[in-house]
Structure formats: C-alpha cells, structure tokens
C-alpha positions as CSV (number, residue, x, y, z in Angstrom):
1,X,98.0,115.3,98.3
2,X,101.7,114.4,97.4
3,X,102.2,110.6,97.6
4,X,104.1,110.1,101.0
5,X,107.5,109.5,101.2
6,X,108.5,106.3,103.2
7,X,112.2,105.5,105.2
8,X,114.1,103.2,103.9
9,X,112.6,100.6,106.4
10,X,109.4,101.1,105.5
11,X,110.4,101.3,101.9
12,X,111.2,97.7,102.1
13,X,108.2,96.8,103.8
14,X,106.2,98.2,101.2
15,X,108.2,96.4,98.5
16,X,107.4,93.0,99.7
17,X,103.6,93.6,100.0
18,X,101.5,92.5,96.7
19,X,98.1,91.5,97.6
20,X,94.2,92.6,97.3
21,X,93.3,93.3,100.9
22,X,96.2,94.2,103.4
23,X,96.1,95.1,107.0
24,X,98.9,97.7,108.3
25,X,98.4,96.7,112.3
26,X,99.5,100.1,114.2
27,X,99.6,102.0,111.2
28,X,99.9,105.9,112.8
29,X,99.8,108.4,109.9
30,X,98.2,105.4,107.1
31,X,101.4,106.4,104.7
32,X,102.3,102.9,103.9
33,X,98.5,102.0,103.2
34,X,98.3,105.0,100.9
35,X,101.6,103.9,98.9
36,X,100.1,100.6,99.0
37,X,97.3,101.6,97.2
38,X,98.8,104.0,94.8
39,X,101.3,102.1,93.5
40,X,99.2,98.9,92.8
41,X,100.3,97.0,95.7
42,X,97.0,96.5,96.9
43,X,93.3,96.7,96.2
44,X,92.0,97.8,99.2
45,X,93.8,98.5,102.9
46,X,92.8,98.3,106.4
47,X,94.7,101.1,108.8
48,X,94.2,99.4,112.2
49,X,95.4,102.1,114.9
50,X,94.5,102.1,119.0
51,X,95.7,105.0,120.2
52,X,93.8,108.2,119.8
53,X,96.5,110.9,118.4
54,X,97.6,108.4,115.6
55,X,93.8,107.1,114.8
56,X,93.0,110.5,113.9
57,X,96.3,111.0,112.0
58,X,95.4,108.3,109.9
59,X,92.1,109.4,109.2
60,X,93.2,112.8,107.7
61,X,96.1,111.3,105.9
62,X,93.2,109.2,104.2
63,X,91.0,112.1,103.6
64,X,93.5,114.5,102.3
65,X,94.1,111.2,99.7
66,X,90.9,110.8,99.1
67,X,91.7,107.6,99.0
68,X,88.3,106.8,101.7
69,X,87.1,104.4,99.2
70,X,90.2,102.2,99.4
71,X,91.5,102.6,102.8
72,X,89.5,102.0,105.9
73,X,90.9,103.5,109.2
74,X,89.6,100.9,112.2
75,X,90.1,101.6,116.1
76,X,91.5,98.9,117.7
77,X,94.0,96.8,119.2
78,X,95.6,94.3,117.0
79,X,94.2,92.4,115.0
80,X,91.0,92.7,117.2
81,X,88.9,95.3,114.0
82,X,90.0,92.2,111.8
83,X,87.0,89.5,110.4
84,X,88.6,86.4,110.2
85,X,89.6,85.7,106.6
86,X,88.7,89.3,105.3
87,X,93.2,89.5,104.5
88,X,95.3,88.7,102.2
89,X,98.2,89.8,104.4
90,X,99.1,92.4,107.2
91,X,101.9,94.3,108.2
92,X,103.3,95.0,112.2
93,X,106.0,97.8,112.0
94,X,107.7,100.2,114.2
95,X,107.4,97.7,117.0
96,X,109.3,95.7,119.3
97,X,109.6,92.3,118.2
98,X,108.0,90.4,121.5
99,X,105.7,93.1,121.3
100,X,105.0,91.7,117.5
101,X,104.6,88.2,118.6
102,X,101.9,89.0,121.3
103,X,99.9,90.5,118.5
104,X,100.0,87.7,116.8
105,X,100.2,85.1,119.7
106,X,96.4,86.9,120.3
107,X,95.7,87.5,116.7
108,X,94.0,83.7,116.1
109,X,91.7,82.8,113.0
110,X,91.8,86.5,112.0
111,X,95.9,85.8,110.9
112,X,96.5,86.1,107.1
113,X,98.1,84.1,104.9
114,X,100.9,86.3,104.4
115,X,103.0,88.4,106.8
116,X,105.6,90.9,106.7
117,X,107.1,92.6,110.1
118,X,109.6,95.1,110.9
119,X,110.9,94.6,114.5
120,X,113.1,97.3,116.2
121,X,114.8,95.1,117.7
122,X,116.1,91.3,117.1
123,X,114.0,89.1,115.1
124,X,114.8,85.8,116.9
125,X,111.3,85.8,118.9
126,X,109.3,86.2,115.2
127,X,111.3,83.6,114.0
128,X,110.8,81.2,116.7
129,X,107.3,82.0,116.7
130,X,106.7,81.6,112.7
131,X,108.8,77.8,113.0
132,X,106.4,76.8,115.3
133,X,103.0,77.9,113.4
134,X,103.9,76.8,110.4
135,X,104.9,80.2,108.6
136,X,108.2,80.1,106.4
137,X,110.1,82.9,105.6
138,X,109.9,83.6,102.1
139,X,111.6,87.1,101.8
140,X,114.6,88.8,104.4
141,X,116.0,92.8,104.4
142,X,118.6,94.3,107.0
143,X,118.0,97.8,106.7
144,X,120.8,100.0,108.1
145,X,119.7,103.3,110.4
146,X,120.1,104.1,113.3
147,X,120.5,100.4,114.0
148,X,120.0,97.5,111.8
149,X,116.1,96.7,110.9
150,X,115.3,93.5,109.7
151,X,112.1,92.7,107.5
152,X,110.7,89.6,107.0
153,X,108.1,88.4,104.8
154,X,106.7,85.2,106.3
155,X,104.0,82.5,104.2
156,X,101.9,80.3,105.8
157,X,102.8,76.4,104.0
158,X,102.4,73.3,105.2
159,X,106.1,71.4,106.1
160,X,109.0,71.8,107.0
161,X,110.6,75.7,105.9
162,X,113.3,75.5,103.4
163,X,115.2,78.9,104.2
164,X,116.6,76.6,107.1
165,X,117.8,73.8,105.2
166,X,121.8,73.2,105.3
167,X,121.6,76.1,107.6
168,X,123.4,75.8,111.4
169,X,120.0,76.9,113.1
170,X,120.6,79.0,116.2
171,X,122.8,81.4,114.1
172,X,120.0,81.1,111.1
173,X,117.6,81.8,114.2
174,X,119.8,84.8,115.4
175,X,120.3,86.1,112.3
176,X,118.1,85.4,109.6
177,X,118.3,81.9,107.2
178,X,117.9,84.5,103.8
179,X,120.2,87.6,105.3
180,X,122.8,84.9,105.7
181,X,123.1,83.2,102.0
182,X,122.8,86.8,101.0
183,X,125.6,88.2,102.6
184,X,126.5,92.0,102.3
185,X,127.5,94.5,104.6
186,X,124.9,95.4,106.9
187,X,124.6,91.8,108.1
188,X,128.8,91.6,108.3
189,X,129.0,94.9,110.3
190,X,126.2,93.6,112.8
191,X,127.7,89.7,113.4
192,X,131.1,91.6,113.6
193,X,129.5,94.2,116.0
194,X,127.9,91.4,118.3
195,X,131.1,89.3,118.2
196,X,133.5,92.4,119.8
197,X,130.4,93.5,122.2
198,X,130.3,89.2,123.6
199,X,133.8,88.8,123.5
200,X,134.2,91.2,126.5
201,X,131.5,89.7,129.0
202,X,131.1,86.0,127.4
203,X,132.7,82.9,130.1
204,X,131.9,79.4,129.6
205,X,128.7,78.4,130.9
206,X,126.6,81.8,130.5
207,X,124.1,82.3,128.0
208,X,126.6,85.2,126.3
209,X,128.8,82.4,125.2
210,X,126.2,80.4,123.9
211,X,125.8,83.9,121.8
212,X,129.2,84.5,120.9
213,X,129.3,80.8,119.8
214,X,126.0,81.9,117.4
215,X,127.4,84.6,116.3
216,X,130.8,83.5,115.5
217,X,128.9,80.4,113.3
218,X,126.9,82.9,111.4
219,X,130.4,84.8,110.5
220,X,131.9,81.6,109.5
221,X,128.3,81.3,107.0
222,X,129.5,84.2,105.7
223,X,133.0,84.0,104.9
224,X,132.7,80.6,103.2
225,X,129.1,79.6,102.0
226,X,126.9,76.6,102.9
227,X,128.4,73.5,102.4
C-alpha cells in the first residue's frame, strides 16, 4: 500500500510525535498511526476509534499495510481501550477543542506523559486545562486552511511552565505562549482578523472587549518582542 499522504495539519502533528507506544484517540482511517510507524516515529501504535464506519476504516487501512503487528485498532471511546501507563503519548485531532478537554477531563490515570492536540477551533480551553494539570507546552504550530489550526505538543513536568514566562497571560492564553515569540504570518493575519471582527461589536463592560483588549496585547507581542 502507498504510504498515506497527510494535510498539512496533520503533517505537523505527526512531526511532533517521537515515542515507542502512541495512542491516535479518534483516529478514522489509522493514516497518521501508519506514517507513524513507517517513518520511525514510533514503535508500536494504538488506533482508538468509537464509531463503527471509521473503526472498520482503520482496520483495513492497517491490513492493506500490513502493518497488524504494529498497529492495534481498539473500539472505544476515548481513552477508555487505554491500560493505564501502556503510552508514551497520544494524539486528539480533528476535534473541537472542549470536545478535546472532556476526553481528557475523563481520560484519568490512563493519560500519557506526552500530548499533542489539534483543535478545530480555539485552543484556549486546552490551554487552561494543561496550566491547571501540570502539562507545559513544549511545542506550538498555526496551520493555515480553511481556518487557522493550531497544534500543541504539551509535557507533563512538575512547576510552574516556562512558555508563559514574561508573557501577558490572557493573550498567551488566547493565542498561544510559543506562536507568539515566533511570530509569522498566520498568527498576524488571525490577531489582525479578530481585532477588525471585535472592533465592530466590543463596548466597555462586555466580555468582547475584554477580547479585543487580548487580542490587541497579543498584536503589540508581535510588533515589538517581550521585554
């Protein structure tokens, strides 16, 4: 079978995954656990799917690998087909990002040391919830498509994170403490993009001025640096 080709999303998923035993939580067709495995990434994978179209998809993806030896396709919800400590990391793609934290909110013991997600949407929930159980982000990506995907690669380590430090918090929050010492494009186009949307409906007092505020900080990041 020809090695499957991912999106550019999923592209930098894969590119921050090194481990010997990953998880891909809602994996549909298995591709990324197949690249995984071909390219070295990882020793063995775990395709965790629920739903019944995509759990079979996975399993033929496998076969026509034959990569059955390497990559187990489990039924389940989560990270419910998970033993506790079996990971090195996982991945959560493809989803929304409060729909991400539930997962992991239920996910317990079974959690791995090592996380990276892809939200559709904002990543401010996953942040919130990674400050508060000790997981630092260790690795950041805006993808551009369709809208902008962010990636994170998150570590779990005791203190307090250092992507934060110097860093005004609810616009590091917002918009990510590594996208923002980065800089680049696709983070400029979407702070600028948020700040003309706010300006129109933001007033004093609602929470859309709070987010212009955020947003207009995490600009000002950009055009002149941490000081």
């Amino acid at each position: 079978m020809p090695t499957p080709t991912l999106d550019a999303r999923l592209e930098a998923v894969l590119e921050m995954i090194r481990t010997d035993v990953h998880a891909d939580i809602g994996s549909d067709h298995a591709r990324l656990p197949v690249r995984l495995i071909r390219e070295g990434r990882a020793e063995r994978c775990v395709a965790v799917e629920l739903n019944p179209g995509p759990l079979e998809q996975a399993r033929r993806s496998v076969a026509r690998s034959r990569l059955e030896a390497q990559i187990e396709v489990r039924e389940g919800d989560g990270f419910g087909p998970i033993l506790p400590g079996e990971l090195g990391s996982a991945s959560l793609c493809g989803m929304g990002a409060y729909t991400i934290r539930g997962i992991l909110e239920r996910a317990g013991e079974r959690l791995p040391p090592a996380l990276v997600l892809q939200p559709n949407d904002s990543a401010l929930l996953i942040r919130l919830w990674a400050r508060a159980t000790g997981y630092h982000v260790r690795a950041e990506r805006l993808i551009a498509g369709y809208w902008s995907y962010p990636v994170l690669r998150l570590e779990r380590a005791e203190g307090a994170d250092l992507a934060y430090e110097g860093m005004p918090l609810d616009a590091a929050l917002k918009y990510g403490p590594l996208l923002l010492r980065l800089g680049g494009g696709v983070i400029c186009h979407q702070i600028e993009a948020d700040i003309a949307r706010l300006q129109k409906v933001a007033a004093p007092g609602r929470e859309s001025w709070h987010e212009l505020e955020t947003a207009r900080t995490a600009l000002d990041v950009l055009d002149h640096g941490i000081k």
